[in-house]
C-alpha positions as CSV (number, residue, x, y, z in Angstrom):
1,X,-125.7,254.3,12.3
2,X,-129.0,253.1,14.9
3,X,-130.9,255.7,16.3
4,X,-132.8,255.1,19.1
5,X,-136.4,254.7,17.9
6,X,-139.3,256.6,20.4
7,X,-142.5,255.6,18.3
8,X,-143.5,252.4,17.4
9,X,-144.4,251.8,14.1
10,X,-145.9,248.9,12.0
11,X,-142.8,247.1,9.5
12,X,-145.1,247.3,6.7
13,X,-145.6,251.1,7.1
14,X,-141.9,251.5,7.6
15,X,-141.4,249.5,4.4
16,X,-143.5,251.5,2.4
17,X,-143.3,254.7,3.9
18,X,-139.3,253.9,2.7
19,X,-140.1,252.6,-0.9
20,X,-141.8,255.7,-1.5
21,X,-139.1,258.0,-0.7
22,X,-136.6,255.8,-2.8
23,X,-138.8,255.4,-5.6
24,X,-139.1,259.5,-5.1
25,X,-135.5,260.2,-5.9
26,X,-135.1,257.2,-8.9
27,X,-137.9,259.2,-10.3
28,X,-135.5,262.4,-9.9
29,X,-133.5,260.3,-12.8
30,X,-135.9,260.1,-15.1
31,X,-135.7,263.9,-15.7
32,X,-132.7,263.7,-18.5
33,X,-131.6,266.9,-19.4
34,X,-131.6,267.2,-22.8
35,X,-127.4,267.4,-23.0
36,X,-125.9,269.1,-26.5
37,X,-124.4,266.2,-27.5
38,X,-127.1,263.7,-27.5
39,X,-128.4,265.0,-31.0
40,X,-125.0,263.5,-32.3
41,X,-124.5,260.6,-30.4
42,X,-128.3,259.3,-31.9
43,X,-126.9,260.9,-35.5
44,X,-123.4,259.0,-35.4
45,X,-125.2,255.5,-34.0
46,X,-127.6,255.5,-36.9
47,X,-124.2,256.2,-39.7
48,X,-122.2,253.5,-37.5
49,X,-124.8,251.3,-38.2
50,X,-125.1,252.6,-42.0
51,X,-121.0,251.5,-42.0
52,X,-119.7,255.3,-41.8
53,X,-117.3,256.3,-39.7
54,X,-115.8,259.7,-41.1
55,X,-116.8,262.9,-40.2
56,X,-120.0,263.7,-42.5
57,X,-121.6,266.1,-40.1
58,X,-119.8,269.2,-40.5
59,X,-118.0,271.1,-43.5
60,X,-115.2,271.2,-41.6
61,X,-112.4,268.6,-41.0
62,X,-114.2,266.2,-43.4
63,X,-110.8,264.3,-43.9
64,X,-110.1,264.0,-40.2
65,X,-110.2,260.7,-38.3
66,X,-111.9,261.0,-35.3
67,X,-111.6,258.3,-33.3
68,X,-115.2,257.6,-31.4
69,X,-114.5,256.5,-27.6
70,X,-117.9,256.0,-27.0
71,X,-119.4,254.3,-30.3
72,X,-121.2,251.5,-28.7
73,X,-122.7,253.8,-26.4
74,X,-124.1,255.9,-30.0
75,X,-125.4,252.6,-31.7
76,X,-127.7,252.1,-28.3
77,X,-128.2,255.7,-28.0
78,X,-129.6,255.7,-31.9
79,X,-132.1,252.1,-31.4
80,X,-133.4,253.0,-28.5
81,X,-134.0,256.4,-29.5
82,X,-135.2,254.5,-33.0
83,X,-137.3,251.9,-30.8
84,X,-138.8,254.3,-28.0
85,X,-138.0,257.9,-28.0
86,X,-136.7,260.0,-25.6
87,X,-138.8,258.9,-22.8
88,X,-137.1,255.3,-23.6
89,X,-133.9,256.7,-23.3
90,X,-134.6,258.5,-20.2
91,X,-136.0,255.2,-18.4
92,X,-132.9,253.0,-19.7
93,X,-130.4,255.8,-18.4
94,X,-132.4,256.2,-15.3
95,X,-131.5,252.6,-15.0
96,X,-128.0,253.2,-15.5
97,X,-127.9,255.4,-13.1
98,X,-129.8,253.9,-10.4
99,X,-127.2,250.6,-11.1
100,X,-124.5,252.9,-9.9
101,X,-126.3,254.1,-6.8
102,X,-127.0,250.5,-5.9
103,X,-123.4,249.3,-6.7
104,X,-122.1,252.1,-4.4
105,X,-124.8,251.2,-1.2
106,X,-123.4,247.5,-2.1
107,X,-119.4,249.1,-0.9
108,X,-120.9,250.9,1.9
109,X,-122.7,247.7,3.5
110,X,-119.9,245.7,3.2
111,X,-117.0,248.2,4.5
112,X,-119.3,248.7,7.3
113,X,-119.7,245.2,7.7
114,X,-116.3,245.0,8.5
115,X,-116.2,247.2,11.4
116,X,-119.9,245.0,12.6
117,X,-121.8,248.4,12.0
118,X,-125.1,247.5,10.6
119,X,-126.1,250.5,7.8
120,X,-129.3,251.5,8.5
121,X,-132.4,252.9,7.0
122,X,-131.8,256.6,7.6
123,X,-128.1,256.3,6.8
124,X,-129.5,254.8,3.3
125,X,-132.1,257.3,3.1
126,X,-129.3,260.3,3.7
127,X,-126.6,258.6,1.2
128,X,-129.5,258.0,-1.7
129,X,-130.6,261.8,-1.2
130,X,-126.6,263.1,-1.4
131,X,-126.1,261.1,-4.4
132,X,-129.3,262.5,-6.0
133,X,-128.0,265.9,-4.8
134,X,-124.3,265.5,-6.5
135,X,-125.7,263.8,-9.3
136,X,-128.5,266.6,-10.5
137,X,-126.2,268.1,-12.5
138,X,-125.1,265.2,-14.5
139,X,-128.4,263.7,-14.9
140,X,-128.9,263.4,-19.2
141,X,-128.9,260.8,-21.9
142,X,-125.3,260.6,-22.4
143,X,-122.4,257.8,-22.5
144,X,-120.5,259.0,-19.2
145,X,-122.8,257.3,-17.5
146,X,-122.0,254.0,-18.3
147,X,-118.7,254.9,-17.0
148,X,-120.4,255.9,-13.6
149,X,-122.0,252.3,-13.9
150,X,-119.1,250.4,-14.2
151,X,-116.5,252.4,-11.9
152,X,-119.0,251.9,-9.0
153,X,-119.4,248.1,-9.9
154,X,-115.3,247.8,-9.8
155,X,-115.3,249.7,-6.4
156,X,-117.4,246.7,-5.0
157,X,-115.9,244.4,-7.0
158,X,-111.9,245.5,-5.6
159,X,-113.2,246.2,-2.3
160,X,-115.0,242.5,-2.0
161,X,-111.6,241.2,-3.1
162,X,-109.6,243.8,-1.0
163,X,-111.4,242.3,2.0
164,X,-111.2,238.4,1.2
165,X,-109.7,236.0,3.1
166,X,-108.2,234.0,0.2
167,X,-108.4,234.9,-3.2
168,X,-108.6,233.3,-6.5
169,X,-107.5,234.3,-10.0
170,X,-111.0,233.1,-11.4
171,X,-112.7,235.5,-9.6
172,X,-111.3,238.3,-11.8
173,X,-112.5,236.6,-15.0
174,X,-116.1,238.3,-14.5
175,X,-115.2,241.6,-14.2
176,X,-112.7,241.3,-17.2
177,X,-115.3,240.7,-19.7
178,X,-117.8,243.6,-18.3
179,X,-114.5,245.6,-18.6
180,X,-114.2,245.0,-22.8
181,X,-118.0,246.6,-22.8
182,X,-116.6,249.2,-20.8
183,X,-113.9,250.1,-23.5
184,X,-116.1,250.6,-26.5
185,X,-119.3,252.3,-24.2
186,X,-117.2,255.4,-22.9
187,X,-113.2,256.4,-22.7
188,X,-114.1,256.5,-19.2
189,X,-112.8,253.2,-18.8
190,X,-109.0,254.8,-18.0
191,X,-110.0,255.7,-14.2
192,X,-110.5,252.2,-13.4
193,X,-107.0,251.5,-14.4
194,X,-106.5,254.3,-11.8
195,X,-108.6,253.2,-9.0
196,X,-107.2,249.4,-9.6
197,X,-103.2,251.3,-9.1
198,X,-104.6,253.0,-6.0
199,X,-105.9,249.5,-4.5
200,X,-102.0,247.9,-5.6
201,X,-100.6,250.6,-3.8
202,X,-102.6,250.7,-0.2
203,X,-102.2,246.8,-0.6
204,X,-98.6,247.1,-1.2
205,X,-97.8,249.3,1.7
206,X,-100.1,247.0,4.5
207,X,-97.9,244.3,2.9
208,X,-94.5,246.3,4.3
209,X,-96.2,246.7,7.3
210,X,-97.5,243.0,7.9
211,X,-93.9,242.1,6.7
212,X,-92.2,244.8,9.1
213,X,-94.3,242.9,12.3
214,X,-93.4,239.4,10.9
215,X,-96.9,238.6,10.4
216,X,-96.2,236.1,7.8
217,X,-99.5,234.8,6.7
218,X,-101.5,238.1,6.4
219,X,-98.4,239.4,4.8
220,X,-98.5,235.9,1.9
221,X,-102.2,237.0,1.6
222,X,-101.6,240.4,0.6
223,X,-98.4,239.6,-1.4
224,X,-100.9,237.5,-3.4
225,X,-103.7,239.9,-4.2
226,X,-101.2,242.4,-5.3
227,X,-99.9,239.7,-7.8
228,X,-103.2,238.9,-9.3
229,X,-104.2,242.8,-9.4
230,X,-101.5,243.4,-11.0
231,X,-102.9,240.0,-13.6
232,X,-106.1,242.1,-13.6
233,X,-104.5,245.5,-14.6
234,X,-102.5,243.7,-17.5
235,X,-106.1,242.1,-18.7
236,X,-107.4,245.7,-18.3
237,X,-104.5,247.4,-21.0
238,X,-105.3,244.2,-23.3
239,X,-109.1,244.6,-23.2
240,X,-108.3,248.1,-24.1
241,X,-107.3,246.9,-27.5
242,X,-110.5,244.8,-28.1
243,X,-112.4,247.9,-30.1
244,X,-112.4,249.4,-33.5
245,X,-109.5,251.6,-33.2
246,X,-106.9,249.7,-31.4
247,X,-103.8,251.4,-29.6
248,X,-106.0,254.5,-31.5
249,X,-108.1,254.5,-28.9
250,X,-105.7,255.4,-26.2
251,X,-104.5,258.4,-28.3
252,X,-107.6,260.0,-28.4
253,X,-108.8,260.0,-24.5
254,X,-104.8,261.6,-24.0
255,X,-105.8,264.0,-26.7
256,X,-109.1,264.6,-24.9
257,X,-107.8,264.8,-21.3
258,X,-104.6,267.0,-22.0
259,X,-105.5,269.4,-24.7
260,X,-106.3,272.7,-24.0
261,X,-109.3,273.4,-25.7
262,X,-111.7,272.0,-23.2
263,X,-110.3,273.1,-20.7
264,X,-110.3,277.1,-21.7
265,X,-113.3,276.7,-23.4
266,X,-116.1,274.1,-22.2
267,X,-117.2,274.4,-18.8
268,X,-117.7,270.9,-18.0
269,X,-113.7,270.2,-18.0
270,X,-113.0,273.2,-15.9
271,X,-112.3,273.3,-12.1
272,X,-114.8,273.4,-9.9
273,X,-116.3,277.3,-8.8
274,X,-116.9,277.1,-4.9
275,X,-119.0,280.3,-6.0
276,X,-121.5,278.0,-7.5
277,X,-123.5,276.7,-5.1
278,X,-123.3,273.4,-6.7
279,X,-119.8,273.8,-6.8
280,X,-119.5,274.9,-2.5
281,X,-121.9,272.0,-1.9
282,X,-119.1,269.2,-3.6
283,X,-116.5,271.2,-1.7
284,X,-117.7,271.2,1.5
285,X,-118.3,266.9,1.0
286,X,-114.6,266.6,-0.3
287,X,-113.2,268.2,2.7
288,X,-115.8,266.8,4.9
289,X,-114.6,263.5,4.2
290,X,-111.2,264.5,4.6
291,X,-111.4,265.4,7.7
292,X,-113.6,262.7,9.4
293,X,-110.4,260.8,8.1
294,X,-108.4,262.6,10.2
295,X,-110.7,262.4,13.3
296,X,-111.2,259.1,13.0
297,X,-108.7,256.4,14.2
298,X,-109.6,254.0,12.4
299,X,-109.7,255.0,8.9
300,X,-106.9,253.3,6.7
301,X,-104.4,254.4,4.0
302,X,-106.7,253.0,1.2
303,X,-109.5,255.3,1.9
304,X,-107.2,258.3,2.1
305,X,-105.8,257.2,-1.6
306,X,-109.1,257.1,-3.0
307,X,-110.5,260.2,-1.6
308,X,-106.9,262.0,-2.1
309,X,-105.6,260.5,-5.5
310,X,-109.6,260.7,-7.2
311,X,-111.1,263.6,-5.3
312,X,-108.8,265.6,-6.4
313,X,-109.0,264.6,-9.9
314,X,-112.7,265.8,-9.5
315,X,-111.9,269.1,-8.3
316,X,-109.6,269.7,-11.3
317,X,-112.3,268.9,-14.0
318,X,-116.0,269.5,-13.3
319,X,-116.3,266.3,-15.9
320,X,-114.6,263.9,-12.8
321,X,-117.2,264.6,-10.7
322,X,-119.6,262.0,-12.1
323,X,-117.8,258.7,-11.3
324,X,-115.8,260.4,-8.3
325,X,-118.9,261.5,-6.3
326,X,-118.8,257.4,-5.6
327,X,-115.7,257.8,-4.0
328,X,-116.1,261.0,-2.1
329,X,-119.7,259.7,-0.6
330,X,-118.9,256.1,0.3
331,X,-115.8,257.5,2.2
332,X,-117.9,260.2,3.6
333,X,-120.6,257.8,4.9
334,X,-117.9,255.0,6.3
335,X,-116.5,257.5,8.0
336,X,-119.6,259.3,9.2
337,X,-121.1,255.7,10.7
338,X,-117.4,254.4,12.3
339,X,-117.8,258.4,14.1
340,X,-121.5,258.2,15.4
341,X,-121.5,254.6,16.0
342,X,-118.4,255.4,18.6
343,X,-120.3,258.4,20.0
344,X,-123.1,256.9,20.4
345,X,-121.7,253.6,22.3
346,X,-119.4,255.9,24.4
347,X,-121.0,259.0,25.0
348,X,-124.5,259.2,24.0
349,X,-125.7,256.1,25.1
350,X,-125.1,257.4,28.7
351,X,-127.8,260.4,28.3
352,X,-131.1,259.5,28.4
353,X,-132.7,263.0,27.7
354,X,-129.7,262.9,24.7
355,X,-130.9,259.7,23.4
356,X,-134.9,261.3,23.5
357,X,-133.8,264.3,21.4
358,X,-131.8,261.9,19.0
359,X,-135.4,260.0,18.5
360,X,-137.1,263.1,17.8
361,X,-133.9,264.4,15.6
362,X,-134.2,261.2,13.2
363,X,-137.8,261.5,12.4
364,X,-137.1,265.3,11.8
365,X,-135.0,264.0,9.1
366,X,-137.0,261.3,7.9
367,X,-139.6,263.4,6.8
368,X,-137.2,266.1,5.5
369,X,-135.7,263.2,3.4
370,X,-139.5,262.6,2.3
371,X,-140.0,266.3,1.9
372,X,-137.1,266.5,-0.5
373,X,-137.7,263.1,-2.5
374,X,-141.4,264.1,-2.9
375,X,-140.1,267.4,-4.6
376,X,-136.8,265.2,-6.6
377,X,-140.0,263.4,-8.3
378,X,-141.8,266.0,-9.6
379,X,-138.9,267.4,-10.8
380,X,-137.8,264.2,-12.6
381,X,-141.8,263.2,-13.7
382,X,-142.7,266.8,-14.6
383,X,-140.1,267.0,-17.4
384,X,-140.0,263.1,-18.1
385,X,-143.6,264.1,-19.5
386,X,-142.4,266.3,-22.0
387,X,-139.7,264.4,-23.2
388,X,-142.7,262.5,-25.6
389,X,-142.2,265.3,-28.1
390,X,-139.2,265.6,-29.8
391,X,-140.1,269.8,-30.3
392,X,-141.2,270.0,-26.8
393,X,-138.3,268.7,-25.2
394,X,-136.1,271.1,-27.5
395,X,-137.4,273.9,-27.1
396,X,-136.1,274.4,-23.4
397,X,-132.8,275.0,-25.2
398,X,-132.4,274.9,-29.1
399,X,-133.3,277.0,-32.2
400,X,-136.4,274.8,-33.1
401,X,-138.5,278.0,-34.7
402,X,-135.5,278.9,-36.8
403,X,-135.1,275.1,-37.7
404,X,-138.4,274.8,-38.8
405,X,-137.5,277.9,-40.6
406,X,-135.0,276.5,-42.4
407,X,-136.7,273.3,-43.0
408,X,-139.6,275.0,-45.3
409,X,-136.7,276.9,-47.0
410,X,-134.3,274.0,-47.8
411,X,-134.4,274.6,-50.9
412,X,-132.8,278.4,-50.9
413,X,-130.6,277.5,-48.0
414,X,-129.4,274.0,-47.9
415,X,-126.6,274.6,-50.5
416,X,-124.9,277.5,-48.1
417,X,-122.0,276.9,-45.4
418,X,-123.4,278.0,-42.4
419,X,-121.7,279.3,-38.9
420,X,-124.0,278.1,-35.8
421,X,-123.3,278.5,-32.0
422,X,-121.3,275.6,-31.0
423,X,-123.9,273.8,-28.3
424,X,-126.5,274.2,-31.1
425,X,-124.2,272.0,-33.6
426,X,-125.6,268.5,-32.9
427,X,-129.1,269.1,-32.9
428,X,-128.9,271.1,-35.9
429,X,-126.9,268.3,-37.7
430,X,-129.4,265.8,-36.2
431,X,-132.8,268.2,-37.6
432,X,-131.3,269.1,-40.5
433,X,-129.0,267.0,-42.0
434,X,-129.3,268.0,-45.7
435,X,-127.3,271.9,-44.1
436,X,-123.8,272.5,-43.9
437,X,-122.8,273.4,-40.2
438,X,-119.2,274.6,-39.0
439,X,-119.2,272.7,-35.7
440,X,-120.3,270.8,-32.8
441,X,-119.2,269.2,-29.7
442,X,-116.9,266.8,-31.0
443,X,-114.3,269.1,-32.1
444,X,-113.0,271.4,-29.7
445,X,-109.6,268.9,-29.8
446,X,-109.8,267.9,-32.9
447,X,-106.3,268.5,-35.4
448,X,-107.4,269.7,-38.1
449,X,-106.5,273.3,-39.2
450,X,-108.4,276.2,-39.6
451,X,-108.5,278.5,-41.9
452,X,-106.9,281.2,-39.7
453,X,-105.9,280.2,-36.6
454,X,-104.7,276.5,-35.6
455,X,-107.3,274.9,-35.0
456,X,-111.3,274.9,-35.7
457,X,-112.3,275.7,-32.5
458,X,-110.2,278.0,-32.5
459,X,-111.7,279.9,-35.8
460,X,-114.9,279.6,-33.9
461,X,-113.5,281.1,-31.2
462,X,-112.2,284.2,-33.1
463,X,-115.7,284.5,-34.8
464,X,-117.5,284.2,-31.2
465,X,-115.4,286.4,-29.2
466,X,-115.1,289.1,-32.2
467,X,-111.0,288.7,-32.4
468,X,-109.2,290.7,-34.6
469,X,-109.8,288.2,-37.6
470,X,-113.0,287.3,-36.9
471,X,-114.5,288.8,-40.5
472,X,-111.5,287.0,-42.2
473,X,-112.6,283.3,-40.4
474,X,-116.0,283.8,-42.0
475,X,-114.5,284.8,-45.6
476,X,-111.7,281.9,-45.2
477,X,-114.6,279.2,-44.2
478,X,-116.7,280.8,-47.0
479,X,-119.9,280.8,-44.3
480,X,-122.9,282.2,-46.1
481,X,-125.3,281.7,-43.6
482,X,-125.0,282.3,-39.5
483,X,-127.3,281.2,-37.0
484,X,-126.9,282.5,-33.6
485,X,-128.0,283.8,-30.4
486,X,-130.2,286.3,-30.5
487,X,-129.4,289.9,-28.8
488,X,-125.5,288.0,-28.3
489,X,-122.4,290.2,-28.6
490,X,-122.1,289.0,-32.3
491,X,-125.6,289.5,-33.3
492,X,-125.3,293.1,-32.5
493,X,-122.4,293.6,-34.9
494,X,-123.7,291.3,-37.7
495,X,-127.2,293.2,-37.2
496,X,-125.2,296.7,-38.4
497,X,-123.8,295.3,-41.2
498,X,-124.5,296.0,-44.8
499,X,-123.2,292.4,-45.7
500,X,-125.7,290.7,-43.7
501,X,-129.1,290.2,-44.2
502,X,-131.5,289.2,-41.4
503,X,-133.9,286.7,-42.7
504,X,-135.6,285.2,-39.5
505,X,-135.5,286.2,-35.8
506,X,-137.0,285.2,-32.7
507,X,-136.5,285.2,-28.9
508,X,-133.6,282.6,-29.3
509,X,-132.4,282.5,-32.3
510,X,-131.6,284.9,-35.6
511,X,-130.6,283.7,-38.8
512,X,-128.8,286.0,-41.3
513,X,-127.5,285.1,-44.9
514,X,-124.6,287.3,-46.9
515,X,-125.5,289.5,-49.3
């Protein structure tokens, strides 16, 4: 995509004038939100390391086996956290992140290369500040982003091999050993298998069609590459095995991925809401790229699968979105550059007074870029600062007064069973590990029973939403102590009642004990 240029301007101010606005968004990365399930992850790497591997965190579902699809990812979590704090964690998943990005610029050169469109500097600018954009939500110290790592890294790595001229069975050695780290990092690991199908079947079908026009060599290439992709795929299901769980492992990320739970209950595996403006904004870039697909002539049937058989899968689940947004955006932008570069060779080219208002257009949105990257790194340095206090960082969104409430009064409380709200769980195991909690973010799909209904989450469910047996859960679970929202719908019933006794409060938080 080359705009015409109407200024001339020194390479070394260009260079750094561009450095800065890249460095601008990395440093949006650095601003890890603080996710509910980090305080577990860093617990669970520290017991890994201790040799435990049961369920010691909770009172509940003590004998279940919970298979952990992201243990390595826990054990690094824990040592860096040991070794650097939280501001070492954000800079190593700022780096994980920004590996991703690269990976994906890395597809978008070399598809365009294919078509002898050169990627420019504002079409980098614009793709680094979308993928900033879609990934603001996802930005936190947790293991899914090793799966957005790696999922980008095998997009370049299939589409270099998708666009070889020979190929070689050594070549997929490399990527079969990154895929066993891959495996034990994050469940994730499933949607390569995916993406590696979707690349067997658009080969497969440009084989028919080489075959169909008697085009025998390019039809022997092909036939090839779907031969060792299909070598690849079978290295892929063996690597799988190659963790701590075996064929276990596969069990669990079904469990995960079709149990209900999550989906009615935690908003990250829900569909997206185009009433969100988040939401509308990944929305408008899915169908965007769908139909530059159709406007184009030259997009191909492998594009279409990726965008149609992953995009989906991102508008199903909320959780998708993270490794999809690679897909979606690299389509988007091939598609986008094949379009102007056409316009502007056909059409535009022709227009002097259109080619003058195209100069002035692309330093308009140079420095908007700049504008908005200038703004993405405060935002990410601004809370990267206050990530050096462990209490600091909490207090955007945990109990830490009524934890340091219950930290002077271990003694009177520690022995008690306590209900908490579920997103508080891991921090409160991680603070105060000597307590007995009811839940945290491992568990909505876990199998064990509860006490009344099928399932813990379940129980918690009845508790939170004040079902018909909500009192019973609490007798059943023999839960002593509750701390919860303040001013929620279940503080206002357990503040009426003669079996509770409030013993601390605050803005966030209210702790009661049973009479």
């Amino acid at each position: 995509m080359k705009l015409p240029t109407a200024i001339k301007i020194p390479k070394f101010v260009k260079l750094l004038i561009l450095g800065l606005i890249i460095v601008g968004f990395l440093s949006r990365l650095l601003g890890a939100f603080i996710d509910p399930d980090m305080w577990w992850h860093i617990k669970l790497g520290g017991d890994i390391i201790n040799g435990q591997w049961v369920n010691t965190l909770t009172f509940t579902c003590t004998d279940y086996i919970w298979i952990n699809h992201s243990w390595l990812s826990d054990v690094l979590i824990y040592q860096i956290n040991t070794l650097l704090g939280f501001q070492g964690l954000a800079i190593f998943f700022a780096l994980i992140f920004s590996g991703g990005i690269l990976f994906s610029l890395l597809s978008l050169k070399l598809v365009l290369k294919q078509y002898k469109i050169k990627n420019s500097v504002l079409s980098t600018l614009l793709y680094i500040a979308f993928f900033t954009l879609l990934l603001s939500s996802f930005i936190a110290i947790r293991p899914q982003v090793f799966t957005f790592l790696f999922f980008n890294a095998l997009i370049f790595f299939l589409l270099k091999f998708y666009y070889a001229k020979s190929v070689r069975f050594i070549s997929l050695i490399p990527f079969s050993l990154f895929f066993i780290l891959w495996v034990n990092l994050h469940g994730g690991f499933v949607i390569g298998i995916v993406l590696t199908g979707i690349f067997i079947t658009a080969i497969f079908f440009e084989f028919l069609f080489k075959l169909f026009n008697r085009q025998q060599e390019e039809a022997k290439l092909l036939l090839s590459k779907i031969k060792y992709l299909f070598v690849f795929i079978i290295i892929f299901l063996i690597s799988s095995l190659i963790n701590p769980f075996g064929l276990d492992l596969w069990k669990e990320i079904f469990t995960l991925v079709l149990g209900s739970n999550n989906a009615n209950f935690i908003t990250e595996w829900k569909s997206i809401n185009i009433k969100d403006s988040y939401g509308l904004f990944y929305f408008m870039l899915f169908v965007g790229t769908l139909l530059l697909q159709i406007v184009n002539k030259s997009s191909n049937l492998l594009r279409l699968l990726m965008v149609v058989g992953l995009g989906l899968l991102s508008l199903y689940s909320i959780r998708y979105i993270l490794p999809v947004s690679g897909i979606v955006l690299l389509v988007l932008f091939i598609e986008a550059n094949i379009l102007f570069e056409w316009l502007l060779n056909k059409i535009l080219t022709k227009d002097k007074d259109i080619l003058r208002l195209l100069a002035i257009l692309k330093y308009v949105l140079v420095i908007t870029i700049a504008l908005v990257s200038a703004m993405s790194g405060y935002i990410g340095i601004a809370f990267f600062t206050t990530l050096n206090n462990t209490n600091e960082a909490a207090d955007l969104l945990y109990p830490t007064k009524a934890k340091d409430f219950l930290e002077e009064n271990k003694d009177e409380y520690s022995n008690l069973r306590f209900y908490n709200t579920y997103v508080w769980g891991g921090y409160l195991e991680y603070t105060l590990p000597d307590y007995k909690w009811i839940i945290d973010g491992r568990m909505p799909e876990w199998h064990c029973k509860g006490m009344v209904r099928s399932s813990i989450m379940l129980d918690y469910i009845e508790v939170e939403d004040l079902g018909s047996n909500w009192n019973l859960v609490l007798e059943k679970q023999n839960i002593s102590g509750l701390i919860i929202k303040t001013n929620s719908i279940l503080y206002n019933v357990i503040n009426t009642s003669s079996n509770w006794n409030k013993v601390y409060t605050d803005e966030t938080a209210t702790i009661f004990i049973r009479n």
